[in-house]
PLY file of the C-alpha trace (Angstrom):
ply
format ascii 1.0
element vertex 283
property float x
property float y
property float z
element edge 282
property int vertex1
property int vertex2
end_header
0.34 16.25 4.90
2.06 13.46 2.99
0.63 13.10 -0.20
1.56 9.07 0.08
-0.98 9.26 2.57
-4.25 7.54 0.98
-7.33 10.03 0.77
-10.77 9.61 1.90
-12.24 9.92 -1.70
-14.57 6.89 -2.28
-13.79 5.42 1.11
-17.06 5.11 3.77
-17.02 5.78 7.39
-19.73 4.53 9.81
-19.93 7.29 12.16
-22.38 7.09 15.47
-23.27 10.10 17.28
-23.32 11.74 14.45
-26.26 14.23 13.89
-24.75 16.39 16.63
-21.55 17.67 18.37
-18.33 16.22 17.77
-19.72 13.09 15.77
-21.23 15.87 13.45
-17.98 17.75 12.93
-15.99 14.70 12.28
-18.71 13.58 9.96
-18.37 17.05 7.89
-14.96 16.91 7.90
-14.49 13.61 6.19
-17.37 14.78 4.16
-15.75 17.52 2.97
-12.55 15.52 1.99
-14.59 13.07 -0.28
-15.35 10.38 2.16
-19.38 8.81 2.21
-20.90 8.97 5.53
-23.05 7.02 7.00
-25.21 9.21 9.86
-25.74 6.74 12.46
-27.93 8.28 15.21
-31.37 7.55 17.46
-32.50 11.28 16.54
-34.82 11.18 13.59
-36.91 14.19 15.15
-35.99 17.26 16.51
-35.35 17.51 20.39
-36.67 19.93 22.25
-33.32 20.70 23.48
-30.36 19.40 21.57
-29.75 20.31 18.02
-30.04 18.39 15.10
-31.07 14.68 13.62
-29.73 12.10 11.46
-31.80 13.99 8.51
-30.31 17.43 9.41
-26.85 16.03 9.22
-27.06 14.21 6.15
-28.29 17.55 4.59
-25.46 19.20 5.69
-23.34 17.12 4.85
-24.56 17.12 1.31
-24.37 20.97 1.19
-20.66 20.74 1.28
-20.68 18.14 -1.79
-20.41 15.04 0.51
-22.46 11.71 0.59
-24.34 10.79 3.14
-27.43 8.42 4.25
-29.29 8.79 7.35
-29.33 5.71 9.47
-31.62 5.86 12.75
-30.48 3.51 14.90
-30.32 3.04 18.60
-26.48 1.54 19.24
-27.89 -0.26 22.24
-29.84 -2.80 19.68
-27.87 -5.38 17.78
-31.31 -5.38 14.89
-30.56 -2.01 14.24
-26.94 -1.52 14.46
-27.30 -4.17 12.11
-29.78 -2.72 9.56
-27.49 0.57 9.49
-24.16 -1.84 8.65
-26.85 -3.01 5.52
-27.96 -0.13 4.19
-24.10 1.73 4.21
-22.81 -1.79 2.44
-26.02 -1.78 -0.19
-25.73 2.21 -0.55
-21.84 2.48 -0.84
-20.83 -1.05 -1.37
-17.96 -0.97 1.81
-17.06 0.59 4.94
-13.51 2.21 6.01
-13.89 3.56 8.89
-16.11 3.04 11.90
-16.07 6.29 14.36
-17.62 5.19 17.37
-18.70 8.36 19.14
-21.83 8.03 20.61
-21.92 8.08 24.15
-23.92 8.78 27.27
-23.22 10.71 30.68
-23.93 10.91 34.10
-21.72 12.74 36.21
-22.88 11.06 39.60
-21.27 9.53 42.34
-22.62 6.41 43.16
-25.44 7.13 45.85
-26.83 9.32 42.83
-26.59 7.19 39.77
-29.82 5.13 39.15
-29.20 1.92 37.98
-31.33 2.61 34.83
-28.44 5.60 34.07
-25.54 3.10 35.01
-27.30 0.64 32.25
-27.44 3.21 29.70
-23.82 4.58 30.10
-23.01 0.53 29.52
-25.18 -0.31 26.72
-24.14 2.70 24.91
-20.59 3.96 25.85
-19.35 -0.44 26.18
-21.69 -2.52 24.71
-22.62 -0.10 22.00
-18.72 0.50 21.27
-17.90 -3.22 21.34
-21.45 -3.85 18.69
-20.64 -1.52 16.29
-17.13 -2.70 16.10
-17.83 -6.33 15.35
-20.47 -5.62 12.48
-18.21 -3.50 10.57
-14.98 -5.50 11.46
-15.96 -8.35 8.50
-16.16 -5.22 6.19
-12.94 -2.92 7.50
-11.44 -6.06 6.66
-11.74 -5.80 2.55
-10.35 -2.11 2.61
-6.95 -1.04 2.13
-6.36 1.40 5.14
-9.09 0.68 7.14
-9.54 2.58 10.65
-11.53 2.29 14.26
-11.50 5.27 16.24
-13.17 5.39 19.59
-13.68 9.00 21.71
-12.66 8.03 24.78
-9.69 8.85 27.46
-6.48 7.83 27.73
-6.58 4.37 30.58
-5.17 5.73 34.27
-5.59 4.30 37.04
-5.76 7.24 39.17
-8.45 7.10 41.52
-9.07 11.06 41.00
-10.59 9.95 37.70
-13.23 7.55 39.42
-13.98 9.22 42.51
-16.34 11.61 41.64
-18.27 9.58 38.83
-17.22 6.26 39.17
-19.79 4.51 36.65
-19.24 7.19 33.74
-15.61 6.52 34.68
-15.65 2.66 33.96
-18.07 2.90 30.93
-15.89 5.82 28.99
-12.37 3.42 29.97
-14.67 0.30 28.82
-14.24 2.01 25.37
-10.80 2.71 25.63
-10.18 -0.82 26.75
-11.68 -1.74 23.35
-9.02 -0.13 21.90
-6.24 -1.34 23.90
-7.35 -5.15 23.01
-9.05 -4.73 19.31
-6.13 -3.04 18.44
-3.51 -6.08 19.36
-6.59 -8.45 17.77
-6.99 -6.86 14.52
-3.62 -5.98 13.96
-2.76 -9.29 12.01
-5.65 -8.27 9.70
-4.26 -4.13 9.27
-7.17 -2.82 11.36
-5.50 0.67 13.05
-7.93 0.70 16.16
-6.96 4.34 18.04
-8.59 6.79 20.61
-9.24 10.11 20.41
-9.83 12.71 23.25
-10.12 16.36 23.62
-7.30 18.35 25.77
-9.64 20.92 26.86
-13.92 20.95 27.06
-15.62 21.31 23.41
-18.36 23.10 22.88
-21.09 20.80 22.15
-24.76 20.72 23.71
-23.55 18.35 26.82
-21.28 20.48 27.93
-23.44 23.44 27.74
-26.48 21.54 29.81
-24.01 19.37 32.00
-21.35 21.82 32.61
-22.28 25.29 33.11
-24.45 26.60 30.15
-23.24 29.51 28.27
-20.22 30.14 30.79
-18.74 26.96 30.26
-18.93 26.91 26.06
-16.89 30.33 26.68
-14.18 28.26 28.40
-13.91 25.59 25.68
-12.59 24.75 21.92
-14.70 24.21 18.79
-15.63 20.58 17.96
-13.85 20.95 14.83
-10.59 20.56 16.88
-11.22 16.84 17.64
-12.81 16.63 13.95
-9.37 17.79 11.92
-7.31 15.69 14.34
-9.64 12.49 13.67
-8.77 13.58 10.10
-5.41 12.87 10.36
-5.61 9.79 12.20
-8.04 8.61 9.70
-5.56 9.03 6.86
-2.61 8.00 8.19
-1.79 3.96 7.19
-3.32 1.95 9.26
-0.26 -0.92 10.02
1.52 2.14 11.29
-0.38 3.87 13.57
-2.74 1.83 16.08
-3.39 1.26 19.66
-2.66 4.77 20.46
-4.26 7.10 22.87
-4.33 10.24 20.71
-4.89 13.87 22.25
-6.60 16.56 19.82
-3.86 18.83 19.83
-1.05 16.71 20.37
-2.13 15.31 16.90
-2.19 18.46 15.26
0.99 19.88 16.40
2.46 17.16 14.99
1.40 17.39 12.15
2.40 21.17 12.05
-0.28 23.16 13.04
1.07 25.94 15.49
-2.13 28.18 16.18
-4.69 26.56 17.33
-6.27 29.94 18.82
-9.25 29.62 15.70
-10.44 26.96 18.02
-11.28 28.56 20.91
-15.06 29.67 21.13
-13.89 32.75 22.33
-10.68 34.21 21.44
-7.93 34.35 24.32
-10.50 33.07 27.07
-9.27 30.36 29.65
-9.66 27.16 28.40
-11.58 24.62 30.87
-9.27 20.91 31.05
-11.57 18.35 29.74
-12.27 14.98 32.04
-9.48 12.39 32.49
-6.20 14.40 31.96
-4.07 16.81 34.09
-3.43 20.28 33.15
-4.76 22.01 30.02
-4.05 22.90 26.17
-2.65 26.28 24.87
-4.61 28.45 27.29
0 1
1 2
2 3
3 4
4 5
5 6
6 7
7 8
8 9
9 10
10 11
11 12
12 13
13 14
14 15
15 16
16 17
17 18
18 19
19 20
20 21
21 22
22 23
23 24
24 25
25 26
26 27
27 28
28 29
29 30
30 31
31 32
32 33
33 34
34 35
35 36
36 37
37 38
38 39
39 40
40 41
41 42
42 43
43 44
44 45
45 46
46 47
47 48
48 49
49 50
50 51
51 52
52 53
53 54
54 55
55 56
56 57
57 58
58 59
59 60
60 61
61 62
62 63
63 64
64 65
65 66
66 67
67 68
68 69
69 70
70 71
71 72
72 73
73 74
74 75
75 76
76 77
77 78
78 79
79 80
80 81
81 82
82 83
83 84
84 85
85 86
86 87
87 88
88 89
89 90
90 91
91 92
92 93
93 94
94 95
95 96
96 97
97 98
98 99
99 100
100 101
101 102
102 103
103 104
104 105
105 106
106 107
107 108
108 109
109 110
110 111
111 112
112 113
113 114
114 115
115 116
116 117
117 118
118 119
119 120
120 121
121 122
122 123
123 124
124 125
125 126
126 127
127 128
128 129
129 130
130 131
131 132
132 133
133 134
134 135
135 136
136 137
137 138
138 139
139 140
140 141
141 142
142 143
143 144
144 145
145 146
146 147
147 148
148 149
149 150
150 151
151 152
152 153
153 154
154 155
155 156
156 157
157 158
158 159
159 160
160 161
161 162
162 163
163 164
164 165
165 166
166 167
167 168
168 169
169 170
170 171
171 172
172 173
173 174
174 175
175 176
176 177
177 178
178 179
179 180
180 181
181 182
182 183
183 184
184 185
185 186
186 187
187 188
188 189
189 190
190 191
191 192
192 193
193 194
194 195
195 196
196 197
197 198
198 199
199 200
200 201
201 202
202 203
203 204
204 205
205 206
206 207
207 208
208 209
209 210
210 211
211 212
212 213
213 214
214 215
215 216
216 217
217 218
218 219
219 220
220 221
221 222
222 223
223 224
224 225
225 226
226 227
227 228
228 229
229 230
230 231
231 232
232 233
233 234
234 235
235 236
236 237
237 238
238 239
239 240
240 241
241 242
242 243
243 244
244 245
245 246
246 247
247 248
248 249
249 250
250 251
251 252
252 253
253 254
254 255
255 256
256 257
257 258
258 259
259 260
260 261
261 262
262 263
263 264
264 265
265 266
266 267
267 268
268 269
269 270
270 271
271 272
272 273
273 274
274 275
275 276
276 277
277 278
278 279
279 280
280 281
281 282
């Protein structure tokens, strides 16, 4: 990597979504490359059937030698999106970058999506996106390579993409149109607003009660594929690279990584295309 690029030491990120999955691994990897996290996440007790809470994380996080503080906060509520934004300025005095991963599913056509699951996908994957963004947008503007990345798909208008689960559809591309319009508003200010998506499934605890259980985690990549791309994109300078639609891999071939075979759960196996792009990764 170019050593002109700035490093994470001292800097903050604001990550939601981030006691579990992919928020997790992006939070440990920053972590682990001197960054302060801030562990923004509803789950302050254990689920019965996903792993980990904002507590666990921060825990983690701090066994590697990172800083962390655990923020429980439902992204749906402006009060405590809010609160969170306080405590990371009053514990760490700034914030950097603002990882908006949280997100909610429903992979229902539209005869079988309850309204009260079409709300949720909004509040969280839109709304929630679109909240989090303008709280920490007065403080990205103070740093000196400050950074937005949203998880969410590349925009195509394809109706394959809709027909099958038309409101998850809209409320993921409701994220990515953040991007595409934060990104041309906050350039004047040096804001790099960017997307990130995975090329194939990732093994995290959606896919393995959404998609298939056990079966389908043997078919996908490690979350820390999407966490040492988000890595790169997070240290790259900010007036260069925004609005983009960045693809896991893609960003780490580029950046000269030719085996990315240590991120497959299981060695060799067929690697399951993730939503919202044709064909698949390295398979």
């Amino acid at each position: 990597m170019d050593n002109s690029i700035p490093s994470l030491k001292g800097k903050t990120a604001f990550i939601t979504g981030a006691s579990r999955g992919i928020g997790k691994a992006i939070a440990m990897r920053l972590a682990e490359n001197g960054a302060n996290i801030a562990v923004v996440a509803k789950t302050k007790d254990p689920h019965p059937t996903l792993p980990g809470t904002v507590y666990s994380a921060v825990e983690d996080i701090k066994s590697v030698g990172g800083k962390a503080i655990p923020c429980v906060a439902d992204i749906r509520f402006e009060d405590q999106i809010q609160t969170a934004v306080d405590a990371t300025i009053k514990e760490f005095g700034g914030i950097d970058i603002l990882v908006n991963d949280a997100s909610a599913i429903s992979l229902t056509p539209t005869l079988k999506t309850p309204m009260k699951r079409f709300d949720l996908m909004f509040s969280v994957n839109v709304r929630g996106t679109f909240l989090c963004s303008k709280l920490c947008i007065p403080y990205l503007k103070n740093s000196d390579n400050p950074h937005i990345l949203n998880l969410s798909p590349p925009l195509n208008m394809d109706s394959k993409w809709f027909a099958h689960h038309v409101a998850y559809t809209m409320s993921k591309y409701g994220m990515s149109m953040c991007v595409l319009g934060m990104a041309e508003e906050l350039k004047k200010d040096g804001i790099a607003v960017n997307a990130l998506w995975p090329r194939t499934a990732i093994a995290t605890a959606a896919v393995k009660n959404l998609l298939g259980g056990e079966t389908a985690v043997k078919h996908a990549r490690k979350p820390e594929i999407v966490a040492d791309a988000a890595y790169i994109i997070l240290t790259r300078p900010s007036r260069d690279y925004t609005g983009n639609f960045f693809i896991d891999d893609e960003v780490l071939i580029e950046d000269g990584v030719t085996d990315l075979s240590k991120y497959s759960v299981v060695p060799n196996a067929r690697l399951t295309p993730d939503f919202f792009l044709y064909g698949g990764g390295q398979t």
